[in-house]
C-alpha positions as CSV (number, residue, x, y, z in Angstrom):
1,X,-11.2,27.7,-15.5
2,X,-12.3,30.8,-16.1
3,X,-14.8,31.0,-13.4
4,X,-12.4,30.5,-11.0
5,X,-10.4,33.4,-13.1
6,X,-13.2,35.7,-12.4
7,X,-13.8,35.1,-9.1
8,X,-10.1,35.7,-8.3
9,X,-9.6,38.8,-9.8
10,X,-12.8,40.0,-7.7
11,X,-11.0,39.5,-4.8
12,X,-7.8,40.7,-5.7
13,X,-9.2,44.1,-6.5
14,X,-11.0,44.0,-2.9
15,X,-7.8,43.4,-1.6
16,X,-6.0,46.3,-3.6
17,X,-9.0,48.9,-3.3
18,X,-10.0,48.0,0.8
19,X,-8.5,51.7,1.9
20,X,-11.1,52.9,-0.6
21,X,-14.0,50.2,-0.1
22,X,-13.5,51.4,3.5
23,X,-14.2,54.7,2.6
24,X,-16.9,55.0,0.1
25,X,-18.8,52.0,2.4
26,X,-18.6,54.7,5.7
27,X,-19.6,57.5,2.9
28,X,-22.9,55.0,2.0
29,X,-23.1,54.5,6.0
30,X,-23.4,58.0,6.7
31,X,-25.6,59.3,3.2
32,X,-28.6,57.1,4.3
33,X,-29.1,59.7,7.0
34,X,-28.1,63.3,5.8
35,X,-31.3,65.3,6.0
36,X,-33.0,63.0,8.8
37,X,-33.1,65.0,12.4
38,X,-32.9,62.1,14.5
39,X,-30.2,60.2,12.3
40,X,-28.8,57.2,12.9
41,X,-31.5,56.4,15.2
42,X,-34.3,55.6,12.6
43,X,-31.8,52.5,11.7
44,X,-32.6,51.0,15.3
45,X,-36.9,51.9,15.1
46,X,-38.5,49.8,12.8
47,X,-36.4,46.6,13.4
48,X,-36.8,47.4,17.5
49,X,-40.5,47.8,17.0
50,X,-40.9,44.6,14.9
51,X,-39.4,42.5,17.5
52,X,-41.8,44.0,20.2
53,X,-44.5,43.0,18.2
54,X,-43.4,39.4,17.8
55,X,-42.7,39.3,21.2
56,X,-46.3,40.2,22.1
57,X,-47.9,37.9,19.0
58,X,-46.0,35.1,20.0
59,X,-44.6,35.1,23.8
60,X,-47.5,37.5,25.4
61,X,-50.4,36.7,23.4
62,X,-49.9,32.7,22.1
63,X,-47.7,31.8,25.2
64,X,-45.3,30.2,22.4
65,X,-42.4,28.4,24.6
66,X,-39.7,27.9,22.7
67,X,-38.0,24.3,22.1
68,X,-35.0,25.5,24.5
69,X,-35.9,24.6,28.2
70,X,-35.4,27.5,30.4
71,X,-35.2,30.1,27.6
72,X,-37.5,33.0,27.1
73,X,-39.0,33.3,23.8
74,X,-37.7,36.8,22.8
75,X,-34.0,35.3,24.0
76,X,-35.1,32.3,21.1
77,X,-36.5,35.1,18.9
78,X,-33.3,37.6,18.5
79,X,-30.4,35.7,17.7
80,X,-33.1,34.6,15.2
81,X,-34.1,37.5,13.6
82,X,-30.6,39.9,13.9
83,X,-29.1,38.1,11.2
84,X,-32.4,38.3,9.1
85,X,-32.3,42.2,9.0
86,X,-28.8,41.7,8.0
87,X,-29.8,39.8,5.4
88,X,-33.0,41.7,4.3
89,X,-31.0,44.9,4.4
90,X,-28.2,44.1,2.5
91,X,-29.8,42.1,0.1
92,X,-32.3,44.9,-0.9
93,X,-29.6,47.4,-1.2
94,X,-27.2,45.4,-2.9
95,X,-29.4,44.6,-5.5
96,X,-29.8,48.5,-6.1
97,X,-26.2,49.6,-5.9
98,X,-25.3,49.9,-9.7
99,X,-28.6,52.2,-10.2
100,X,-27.4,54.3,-7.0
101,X,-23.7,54.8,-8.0
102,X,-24.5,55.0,-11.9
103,X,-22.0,57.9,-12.0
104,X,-19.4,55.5,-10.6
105,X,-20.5,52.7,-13.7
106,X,-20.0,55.3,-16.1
107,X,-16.4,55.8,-15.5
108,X,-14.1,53.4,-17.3
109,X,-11.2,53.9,-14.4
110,X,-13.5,52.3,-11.7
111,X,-14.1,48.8,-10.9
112,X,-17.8,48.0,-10.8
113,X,-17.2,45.0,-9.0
114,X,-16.7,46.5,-5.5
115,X,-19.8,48.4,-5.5
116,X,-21.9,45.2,-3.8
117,X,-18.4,45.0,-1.2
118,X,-19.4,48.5,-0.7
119,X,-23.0,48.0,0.2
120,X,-22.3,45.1,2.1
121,X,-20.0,46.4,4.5
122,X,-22.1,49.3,4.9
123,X,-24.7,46.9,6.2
124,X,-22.5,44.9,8.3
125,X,-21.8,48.4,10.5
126,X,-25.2,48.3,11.2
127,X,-25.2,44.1,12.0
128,X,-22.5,44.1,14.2
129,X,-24.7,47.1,16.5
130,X,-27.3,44.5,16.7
131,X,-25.1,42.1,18.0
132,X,-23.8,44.1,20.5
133,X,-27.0,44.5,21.5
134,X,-28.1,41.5,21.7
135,X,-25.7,40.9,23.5
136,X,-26.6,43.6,26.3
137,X,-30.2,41.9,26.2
138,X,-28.6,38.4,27.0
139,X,-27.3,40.0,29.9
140,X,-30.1,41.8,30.8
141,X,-31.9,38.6,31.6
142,X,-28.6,37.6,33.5
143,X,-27.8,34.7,30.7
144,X,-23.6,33.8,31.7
145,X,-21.2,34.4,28.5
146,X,-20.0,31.6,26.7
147,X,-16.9,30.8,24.5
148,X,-19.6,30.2,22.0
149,X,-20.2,34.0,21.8
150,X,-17.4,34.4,19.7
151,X,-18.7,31.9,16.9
152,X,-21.1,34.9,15.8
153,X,-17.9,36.0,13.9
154,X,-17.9,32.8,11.9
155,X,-21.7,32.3,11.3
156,X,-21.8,36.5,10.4
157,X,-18.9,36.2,7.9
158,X,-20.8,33.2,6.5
159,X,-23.9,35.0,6.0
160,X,-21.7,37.8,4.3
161,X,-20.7,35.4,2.2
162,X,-24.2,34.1,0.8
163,X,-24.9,37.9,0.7
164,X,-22.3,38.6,-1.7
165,X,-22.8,35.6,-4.1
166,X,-26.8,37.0,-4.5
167,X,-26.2,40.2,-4.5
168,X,-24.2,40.2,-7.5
169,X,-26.3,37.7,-9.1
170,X,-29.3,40.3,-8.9
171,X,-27.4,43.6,-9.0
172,X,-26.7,42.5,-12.5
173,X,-29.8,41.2,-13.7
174,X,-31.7,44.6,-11.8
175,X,-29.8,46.8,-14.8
176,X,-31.2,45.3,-17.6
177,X,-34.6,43.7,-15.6
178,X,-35.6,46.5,-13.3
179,X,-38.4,44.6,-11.9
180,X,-35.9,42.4,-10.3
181,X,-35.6,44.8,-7.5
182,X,-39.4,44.0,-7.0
183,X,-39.2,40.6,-7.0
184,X,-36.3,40.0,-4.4
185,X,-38.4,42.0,-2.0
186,X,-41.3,39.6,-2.4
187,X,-39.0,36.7,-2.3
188,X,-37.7,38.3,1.1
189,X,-41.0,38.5,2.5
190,X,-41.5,34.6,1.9
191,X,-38.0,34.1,2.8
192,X,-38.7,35.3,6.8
193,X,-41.4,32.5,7.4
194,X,-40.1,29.8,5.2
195,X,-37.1,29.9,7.9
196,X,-37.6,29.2,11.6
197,X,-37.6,32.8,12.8
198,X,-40.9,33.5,15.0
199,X,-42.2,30.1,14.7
200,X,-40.6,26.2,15.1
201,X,-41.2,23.2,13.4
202,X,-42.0,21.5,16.9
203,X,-45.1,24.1,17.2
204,X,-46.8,21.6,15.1
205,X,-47.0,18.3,16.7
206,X,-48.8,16.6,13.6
207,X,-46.4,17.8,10.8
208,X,-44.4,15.2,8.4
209,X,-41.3,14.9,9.6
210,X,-40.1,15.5,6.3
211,X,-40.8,19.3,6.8
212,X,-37.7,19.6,9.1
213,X,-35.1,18.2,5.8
214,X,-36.9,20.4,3.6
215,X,-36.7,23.4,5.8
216,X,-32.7,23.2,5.9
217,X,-32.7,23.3,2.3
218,X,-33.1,27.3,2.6
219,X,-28.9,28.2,3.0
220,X,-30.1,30.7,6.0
221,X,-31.6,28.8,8.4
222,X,-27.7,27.4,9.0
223,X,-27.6,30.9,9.8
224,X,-30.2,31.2,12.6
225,X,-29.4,27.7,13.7
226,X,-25.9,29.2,14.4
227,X,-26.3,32.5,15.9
228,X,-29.1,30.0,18.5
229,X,-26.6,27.6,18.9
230,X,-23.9,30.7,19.2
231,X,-25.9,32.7,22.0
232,X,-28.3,29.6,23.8
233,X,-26.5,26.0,23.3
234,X,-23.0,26.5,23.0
235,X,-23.5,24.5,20.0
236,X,-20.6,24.4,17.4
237,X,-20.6,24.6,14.0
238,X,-18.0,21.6,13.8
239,X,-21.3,19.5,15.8
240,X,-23.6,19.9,12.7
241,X,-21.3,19.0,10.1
242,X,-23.4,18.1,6.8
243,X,-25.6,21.4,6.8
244,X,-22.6,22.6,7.5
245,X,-20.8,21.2,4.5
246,X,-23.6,21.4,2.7
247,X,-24.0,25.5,3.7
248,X,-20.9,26.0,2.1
249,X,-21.1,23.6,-1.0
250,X,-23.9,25.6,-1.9
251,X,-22.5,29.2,-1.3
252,X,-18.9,29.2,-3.2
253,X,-21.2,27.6,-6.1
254,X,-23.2,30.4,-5.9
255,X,-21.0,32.6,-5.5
256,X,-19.2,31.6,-8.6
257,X,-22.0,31.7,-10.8
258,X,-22.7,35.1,-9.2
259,X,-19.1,36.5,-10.1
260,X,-19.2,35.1,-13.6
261,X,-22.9,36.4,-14.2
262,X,-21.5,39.6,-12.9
263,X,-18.2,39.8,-15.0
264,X,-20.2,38.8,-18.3
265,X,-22.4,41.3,-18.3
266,X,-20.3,44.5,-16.8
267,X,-19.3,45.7,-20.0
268,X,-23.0,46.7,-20.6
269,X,-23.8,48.5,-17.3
270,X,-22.7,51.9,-18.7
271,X,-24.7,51.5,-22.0
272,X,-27.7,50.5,-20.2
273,X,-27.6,52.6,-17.0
């Protein structure tokens, strides 16, 4: 099939270019920063302070317990929200990355197709410095490590996953629809609250209990269901096996039609752009 074609060759030129994906994505890393006196840490102040002010909303000011006994609600609220400004962030540059390396779309010898690889790696620096320190705030409140820990790995290469497949669905479309860029930040926006991040189904004792099914529709609440059940439970991913089949059902799909979309209209990124 020649989906399955495309997709294939994508990955076969990650493989084949990763000395120079790692390169240019350290090059995007550090560009995001040249000029700024304080650097890299601007990339730990706004997602810092928007924590602090859930914290206050929801744990200081509404006394929201969360549904884990035992378990303050900025412990609940983190392994919640990391993997969101993963998400956010990569998404929202992704989408932009043919724009930002035009000069790179132009020439014929280079491979379009590892820009969003670029951008997303670039991002997943920054993600894996969250985690570590979440993980210092876990012990902070003297929380025990678990084997579970370690099934971040898993749950972060998933959500890399689901990155990739929309990023290159609306990388694509953004050359041709510039508004798209526009429209995936709104989307975003709705996208934090539609998925148990600050607030729990169980918050609302008179809700249908249909709200729960239709809330696991959205592919990233696996995601924060997993880094929770990764950092709190000691849940596994093997212990919630439809969403889990279900997660992934609905990403390689995705990310098919992504790589297609992608492929079909590459040859027209240089005329456009």
């Amino acid at each position: 099939m020649g989906i399955m074609k495309d997709l294939t060759a994508v990955v076969a030129e990650a493989i084949k270019k990763r000395n120079l994906i790692w390169d240019l994505a350290k090059a995007d890393f550090k560009k995001r920063f040249v000029g700024s006196y304080f650097g890299v840490a601007w990339m730990f102040v706004q997602p810092i302070v928007t924590v602090l002010i859930y914290f206050f909303i929801f744990q200081m000011g509404f006394k929201s317990v969360p549904p884990i006994e035992d378990t303050p609600y900025v412990l609940w609220l983190v392994p919640g929200i990391v993997p969101w400004f993963y998400f956010n962030e990569a998404l929202n540059l992704g989408t932009n990355c043919l724009q930002e390396y035009d000069y790179l779309v132009k020439k014929v010898v280079f491979n379009v197709a590892i820009l969003p690889v670029i951008k997303l790696i670039s991002c997943l620096m920054v993600h894996m410095v969250f985690i570590f320190i979440m993980t210092g705030l876990f012990f902070a409140y003297a929380k025990l490590p678990m084997l579970s820990w370690f099934q971040i790995a898993y749950y972060s290469f998933s959500l890399s996953v689901l990155i990739l497949a929309v990023t290159y669905i609306t990388s694509s479309i953004t050359v041709f629809f510039k508004d798209m860029a526009q429209i995936v930040n709104i989307m975003l926006q709705f996208g934090m609250w539609l998925t148990p991040i600050m607030w729990f189904p169980t918050m609302f004792k008179e809700r249908p209990l249909w709200i729960d099914e239709i809330l696991k529709i959205n592919p990233v609440y696996y995601i924060v269901t997993g880094y929770r059940d990764s950092m709190l439970t000691g849940d596994w991913f093997f212990e919630r096996p439809l969403l889990s089949i279900y997660y992934w059902i609905f990403t390689i799909v995705l990310l098919l039609v992504g790589v297609r979309l992608f492929t079909r209209l590459k040859p027209h990124f240089s005329d456009v752009l």
